[in-house]
N, C-alpha and C positions, 0 to 999 in steps of 0.2 A: 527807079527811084525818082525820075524825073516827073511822070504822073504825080506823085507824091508832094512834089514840092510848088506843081502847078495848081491842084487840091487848097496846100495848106495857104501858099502867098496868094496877094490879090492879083488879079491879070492887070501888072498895069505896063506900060512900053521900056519903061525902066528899068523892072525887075525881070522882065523877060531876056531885054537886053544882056543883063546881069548874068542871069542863069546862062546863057547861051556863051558866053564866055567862059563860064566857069564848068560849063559842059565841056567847050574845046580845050580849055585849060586839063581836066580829067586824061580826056583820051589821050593828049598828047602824051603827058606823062606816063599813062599806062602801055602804049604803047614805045615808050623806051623802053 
């Protein structure tokens, strides 16, 4: 889903930023 959301948002340092946390934020949880 990540392809996805790098598609829909604009590549900017910010939003990347963003995403990348909210990626590790994901896994962490799924992996409790």
């Amino acid at each position: 889903f990540i392809a996805e959301f790098g598609e829909t948002l604009i590549p900017e340092p910010g939003s990347l930023t963003l995403l990348g946390l909210g990626a590790v934020a994901l896994l962490r949880r799924r992996r409790r």
